[in-house]
C-alpha positions as CSV (number, residue, x, y, z in Angstrom):
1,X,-45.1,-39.2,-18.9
2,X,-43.4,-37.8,-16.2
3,X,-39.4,-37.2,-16.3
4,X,-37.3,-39.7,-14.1
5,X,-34.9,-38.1,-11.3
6,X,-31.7,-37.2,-12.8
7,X,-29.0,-37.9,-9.8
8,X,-27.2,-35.1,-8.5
9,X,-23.5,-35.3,-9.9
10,X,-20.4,-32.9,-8.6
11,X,-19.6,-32.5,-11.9
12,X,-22.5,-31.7,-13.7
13,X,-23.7,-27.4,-14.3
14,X,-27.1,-26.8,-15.7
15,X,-27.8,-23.7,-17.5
16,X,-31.1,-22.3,-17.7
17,X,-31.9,-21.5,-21.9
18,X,-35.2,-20.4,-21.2
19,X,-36.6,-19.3,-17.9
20,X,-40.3,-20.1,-16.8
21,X,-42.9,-21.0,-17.9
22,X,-41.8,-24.2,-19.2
23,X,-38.3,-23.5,-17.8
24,X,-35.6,-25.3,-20.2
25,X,-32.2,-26.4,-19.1
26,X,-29.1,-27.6,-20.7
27,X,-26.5,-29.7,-18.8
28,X,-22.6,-29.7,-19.2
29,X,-19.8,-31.9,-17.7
30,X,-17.5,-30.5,-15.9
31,X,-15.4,-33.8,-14.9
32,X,-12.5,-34.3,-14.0
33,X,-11.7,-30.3,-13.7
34,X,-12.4,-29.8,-17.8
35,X,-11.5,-25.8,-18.7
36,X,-13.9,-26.3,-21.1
37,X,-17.2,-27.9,-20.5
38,X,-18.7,-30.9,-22.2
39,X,-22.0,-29.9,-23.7
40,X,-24.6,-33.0,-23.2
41,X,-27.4,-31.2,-24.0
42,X,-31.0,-31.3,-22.4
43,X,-31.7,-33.1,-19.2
44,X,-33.1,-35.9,-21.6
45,X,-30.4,-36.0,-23.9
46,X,-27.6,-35.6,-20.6
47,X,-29.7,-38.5,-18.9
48,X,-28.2,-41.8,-20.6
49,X,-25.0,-40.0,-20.6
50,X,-24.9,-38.9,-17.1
51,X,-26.4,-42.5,-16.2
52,X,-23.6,-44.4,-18.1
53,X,-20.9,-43.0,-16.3
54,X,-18.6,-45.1,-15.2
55,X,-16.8,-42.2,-12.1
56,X,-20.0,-43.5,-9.6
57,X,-17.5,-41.7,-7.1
58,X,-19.4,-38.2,-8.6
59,X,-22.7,-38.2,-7.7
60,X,-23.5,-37.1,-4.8
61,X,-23.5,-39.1,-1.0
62,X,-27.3,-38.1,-0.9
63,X,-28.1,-39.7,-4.0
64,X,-27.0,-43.3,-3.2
C-alpha cells in the first residue's frame, strides 16, 4: 500500500534514523518555538498527529 503525502508543516523537523536503503525517518514538532522538541515518532505514527492539528496556519502556502 503506498504511504499518503504527509503536508509540509513549518514546524515539523524529520531526522533521518537510518539512511538508505529503506531510509527511516522520525518527525518532531517544533511549534510554537518549543526548546525542546515533541517527539511524534515515524512518519506513520506523526501522520494522525500532524493531520489533527488544529494551527492550519503551519503548513505550508504550497500545500493548500
Amino acid at each position: 500500500m503506498p504511504e499518503r503525502h504527509l503536508r509540509r508543516c513549518t514546524f515539523r523537523r524529520l531526522v533521518a534514523v537510518r539512511k538508505q536503503p529503506g531510509a527511516v525517518y522520525e518527525a518532531e514538532c517544533l511549534y510554537p518555538d518549543r526548546s525542546v522538541p515533541i517527539p511524534l515518532g515515524d512518519l506513520e505514527a506523526a501522520r494522525p498527529i500532524c493531520e489533527s492539528c488544529a494551527a492550519r496556519h503551519i503548513f505550508r502556502p504550497d500545500e493548500d
